[in-house]
Structure formats: structure tokens, C-alpha cells
N, C-alpha and C positions, 0 to 999 in steps of 0.2 A: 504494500500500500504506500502510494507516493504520499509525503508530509511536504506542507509549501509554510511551515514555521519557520523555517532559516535558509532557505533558496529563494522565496516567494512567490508570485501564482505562476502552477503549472499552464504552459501553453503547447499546441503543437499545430499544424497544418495538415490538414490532408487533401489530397486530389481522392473523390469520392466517383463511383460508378465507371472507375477507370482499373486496369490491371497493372498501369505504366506510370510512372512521373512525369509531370504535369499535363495530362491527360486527364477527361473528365471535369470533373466541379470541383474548384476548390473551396475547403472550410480551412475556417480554424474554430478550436474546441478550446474555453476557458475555463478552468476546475475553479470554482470558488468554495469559501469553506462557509460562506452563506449567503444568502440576497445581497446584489447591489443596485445602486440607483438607478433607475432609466437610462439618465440622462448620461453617466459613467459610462454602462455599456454601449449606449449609442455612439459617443465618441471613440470609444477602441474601435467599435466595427468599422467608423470610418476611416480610423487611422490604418488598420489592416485591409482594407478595402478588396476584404474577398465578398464575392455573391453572398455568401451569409456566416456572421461570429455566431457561433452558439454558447451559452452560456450554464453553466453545469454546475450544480451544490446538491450536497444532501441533505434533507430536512426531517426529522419527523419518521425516519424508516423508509425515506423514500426518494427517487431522485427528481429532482425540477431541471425543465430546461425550458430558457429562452431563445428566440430567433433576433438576431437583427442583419438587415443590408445597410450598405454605408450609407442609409438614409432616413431607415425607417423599421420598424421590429413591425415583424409582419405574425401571421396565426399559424403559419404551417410552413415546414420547412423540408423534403426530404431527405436529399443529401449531405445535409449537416445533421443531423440526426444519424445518420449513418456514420458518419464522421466521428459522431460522440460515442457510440456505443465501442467503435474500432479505438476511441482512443482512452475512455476507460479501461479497455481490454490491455496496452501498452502500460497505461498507468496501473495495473495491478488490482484494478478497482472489479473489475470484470472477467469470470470464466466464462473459459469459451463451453455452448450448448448450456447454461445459465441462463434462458432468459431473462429480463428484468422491465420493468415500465418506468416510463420516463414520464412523468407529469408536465402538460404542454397544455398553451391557452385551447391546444382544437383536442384539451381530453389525455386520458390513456395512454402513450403508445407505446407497444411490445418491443425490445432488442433481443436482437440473440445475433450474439457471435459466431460464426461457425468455422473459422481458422484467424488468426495475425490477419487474414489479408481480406475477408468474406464476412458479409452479415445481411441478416435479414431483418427488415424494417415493416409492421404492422400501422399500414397508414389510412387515417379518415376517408372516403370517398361517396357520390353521392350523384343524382341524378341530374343527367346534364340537363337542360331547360332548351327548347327551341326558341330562337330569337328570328326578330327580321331582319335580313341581309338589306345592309346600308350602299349606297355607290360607293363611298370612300374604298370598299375590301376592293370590289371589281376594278376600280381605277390603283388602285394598290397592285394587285396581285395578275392585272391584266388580261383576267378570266372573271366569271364569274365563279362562286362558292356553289361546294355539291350541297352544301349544310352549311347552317353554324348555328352555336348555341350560345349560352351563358351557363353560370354559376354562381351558389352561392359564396364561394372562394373566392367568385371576384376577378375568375380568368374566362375568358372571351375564348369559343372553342372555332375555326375554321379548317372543313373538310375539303381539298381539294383530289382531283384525279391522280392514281398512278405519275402520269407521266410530267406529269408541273414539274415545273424545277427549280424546287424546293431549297434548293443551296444558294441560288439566284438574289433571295431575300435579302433584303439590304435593313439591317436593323438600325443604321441611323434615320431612315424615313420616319418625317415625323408622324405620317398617317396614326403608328401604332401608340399614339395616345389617343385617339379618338373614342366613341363612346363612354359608357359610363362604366366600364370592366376597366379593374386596374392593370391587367393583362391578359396578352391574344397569345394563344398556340395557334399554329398550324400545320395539323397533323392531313396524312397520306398513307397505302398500301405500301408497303419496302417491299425489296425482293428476300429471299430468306440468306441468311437463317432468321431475319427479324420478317413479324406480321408489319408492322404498320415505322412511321419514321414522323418524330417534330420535331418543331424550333419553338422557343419560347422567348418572346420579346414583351418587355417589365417596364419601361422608362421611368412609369408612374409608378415606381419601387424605385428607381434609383438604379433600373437595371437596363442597359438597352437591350442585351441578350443574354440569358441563362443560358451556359453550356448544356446540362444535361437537370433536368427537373423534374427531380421523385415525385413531388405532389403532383405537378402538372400528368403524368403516366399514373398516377395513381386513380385522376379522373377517368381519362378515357380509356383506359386496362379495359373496364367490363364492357364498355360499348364495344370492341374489338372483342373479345372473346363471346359475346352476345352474336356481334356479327359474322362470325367466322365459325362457330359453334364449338369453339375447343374449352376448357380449362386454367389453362396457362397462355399467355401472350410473350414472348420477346419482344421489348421495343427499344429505338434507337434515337438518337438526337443528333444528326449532323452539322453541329457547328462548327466553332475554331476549333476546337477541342472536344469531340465526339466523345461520346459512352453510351451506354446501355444497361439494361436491367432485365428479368423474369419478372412479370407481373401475375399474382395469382389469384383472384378474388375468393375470399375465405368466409366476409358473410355480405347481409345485402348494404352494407354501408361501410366497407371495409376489403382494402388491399391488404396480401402481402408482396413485398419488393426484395427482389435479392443483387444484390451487388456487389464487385470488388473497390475496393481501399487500400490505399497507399500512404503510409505517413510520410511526408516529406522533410519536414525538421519540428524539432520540438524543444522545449529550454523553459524559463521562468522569467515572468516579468518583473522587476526589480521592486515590487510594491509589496506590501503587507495586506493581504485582505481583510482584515481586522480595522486596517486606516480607513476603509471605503463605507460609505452612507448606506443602509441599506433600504431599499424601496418599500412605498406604505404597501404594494399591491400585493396582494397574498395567492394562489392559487384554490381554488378551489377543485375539491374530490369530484371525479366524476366516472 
């Protein structure tokens, strides 16, 4: 069990949903030894300025995690979640095939370890909503949409053909702030070994494009294996930095996600967590 009493807070990075360095999503993972303020974690996350800091203490017999992007603490996060569970496993805190719940603003969610480098993340998911197609997408995307939806999440869902070319997308277009979703995937059929392939573009997060994003694959997992009539889905993210996952839906409002993790470097921030404010907000059981 790592102690941050005389080194100070444990930190480390990982490239998540990847098998390679820096490939995939990056996090980084911060052990704290209990609540801090908003406004403290918000600033580290922007000074570290990966897609998401997670934030990690034990309370109570239990472990709490926070989200934030360099801009904004958001409800759901998948590959820093992943990130945390791979990196309590490093820090001693975590056996492997252990699983454990991580207490998070969207609830419950399941970790399990299953080697240093693999884990499996039990994620919120939920029915996607049909919306109406705006001109904006068609003049965006220079097709029209086969579909598209909404969410309670908050992410904007666009289906296009097989043969769209999908890599093409230009994530500084300002289009992808448009409506009232804080962000748009645009998901597609892949050839195998993956069923389906997206991109995930956030601006209104502070993100203009998400490498690879558990939540976002945790949405449409079941409309793809609904569609296709299987089980299990592989899917894929072709960004700058590509990765993938298994997606498996396990009940009707719930993924599981399995992925590899890489820790890229790890060390201690020169502070005391004991110096740091800790926040009024409390978690609630759920």
C-alpha cells in the first residue's frame, strides 16, 4: 500500500484503451487521502491538460472518484476510470480479479483488474432518444445523417453510411458546438475485426476531440449489438491516437467495457494532502 505522508500525493498517467504508449486516451489518476476542493482539482486538471484528471480517496469503506477536463468536471468518464482502477492496481491498493466500486456522480461503478495491463469497467448507459436532423450536420458532414439522436448525457448521436469518410472530420469546425448536446459522436459500420467505428468531438467540454471514449461506446454498444443481433460488440475510435474496446451489455441500463492500459510515468506531487480544502459536496449512496 503506497503512503503519500512523506513523498506527497501519488500521481501517475496512463494512455487508456491502448496496448502501446501514447496511444489511446490519456489520464492521469490522483490518490488523495481525502476530499478536495472543486476549484483545486479543477486547476490540476488544467495544468495536466489530459482529456480527463481523475480524482481518487477512500472514505467510509469505500472509494470516491471525481472527473474533470481542463475545463470542467463532467458526470461520466470512461477511460479515466479505467485508468484509476489500473492505477490503484500499480499503487498496491488493488488485486487483480478483486473487483471493487468506485462511487461516481452517475452512481456505482464496478472495476476489476484482470492483468498490470487489462481491466474491465461496468458503465451507466441508457436509451438513445431520436432527434431532428438540423442542416448544420448535412452542411457539416456533406451528406445527409442515416439517424441521429440525443441523450441524457448530453452527447449528440450521428449515424452515417459505411463508406463516409469518417477520418475526413475536421474537429476544429466550429459546427460541433451547435445545438443544445454538449457533444456529437459520429458513429459508422467498420470492417472487422471491429462492428461499428466513432469520433467524439466535446468543444463544449473543453475538448475538441476525444481520442477514444468509454462513455460515448458505452451508449451506442447496445444499439449495435440490438442491430446486429450479437452479445458483444468490438468498437473503435479513429483518431490521432486510435483504440478500442469489447463492449458487453450486462443489464438494461448498463455496459460492461474491457480495455488495455499502459502507465506511462508516475511520481508524487510535492504537496501534502492534508494542506488542501476539502469540498462541502458529499457523495451520495446509490
Amino acid at each position: 500500500m503506497i503512503s503519500s505522508h512523506h513523498k506527497g500525493i501519488p500521481i501517475c498517467a496512463i494512455d487508456a484503451f491502448s496496448a502501446t504508449p501514447m496511444g489511446g486516451n490519456g489520464a492521469t489518476v490522483v490518490l488523495l487521502d481525502h476530499p478536495a476542493s472543486s476549484i483545486w482539482m479543477q486547476a490540476l486538471a488544467a495544468e495536466l491538460a489530459q482529456s480527463e484528471t481523475s480524482f481518487l480517496w477512500h472514505n467510509g469503506g469505500q472509494w470516491c472518484l471525481r472527473w474533470f477536463t481542463p475545463t470542467c468536471e463532467v458526470s461520466l468518464c470512461g477511460h479515466a476510470t479505467l485508468a484509476a482502477g489500473l492505477a490503484l492496481h500499480k499503487w498496491g491498493e488493488l488485486a487483480i480479479a478483486k473487483p471493487i466500486d468506485f462511487q461516481t456522480r452517475s452512481g456505482r461503478i464496478r472495476v476489476e483488474v484482470l492483468t498490470p495491463e487489462l481491466a474491465s469497467i461496468d458503465l451507466p448507459s441508457e436509451e438513445m432518444k431520436e432527434r431532428q436532423t438540423e442542416n448544420w450536420m448535412a452542411n457539416l458532414l456533406g451528406a445527409d445523417p442515416l439517424a441521429t439522436w440525443s441523450s441524457q448525457l448530453g452527447y449528440g448521436v450521428i449515424l452515417v453510411n459505411a463508406e463516409f469518410p469518417i477520418a475526413n472530420l475536421d474537429c476544429n469546425d466550429l459546427a460541433w458546438q451547435n445545438g443544445p448536446e454538449k457533444a456529437w459522436l459520429v458513429m459508422q459500420t467498420a470492417t472487422q475485426p471491429y462492428q461499428y467505428q466513432l469520433r467524439f468531438f466535446a468543444p463544449n467540454m473543453g475538448i475538441k476531440e476525444d481520442p477514444v471514449t468509454g462513455s460515448a461506446h458505452a451508449l451506442v454498444a447496445p444499439w449495435w449489438c440490438k442491430k446486429l443481433g450479437i452479445n458483444q460488440v468490438q468498437g473503435w475510435q479513429p483518431s490521432q491516437r486510435p483504440g478500442g474496446m469489447f463492449c458487453e451489455p450486462i443489464a438494461a441500463a448498463k455496459v460492461r467495457i474491457k480495455g488495455n492500459g499502459v502507465i506511462l510515468w508516475q511520481g508524487f506531487l510535492p504537496w501534502q494532502s492534508s494542506a488542501i480544502e476539502p469540498d462541502s459536496w458529499i457523495f451520495t449512496s446509490s
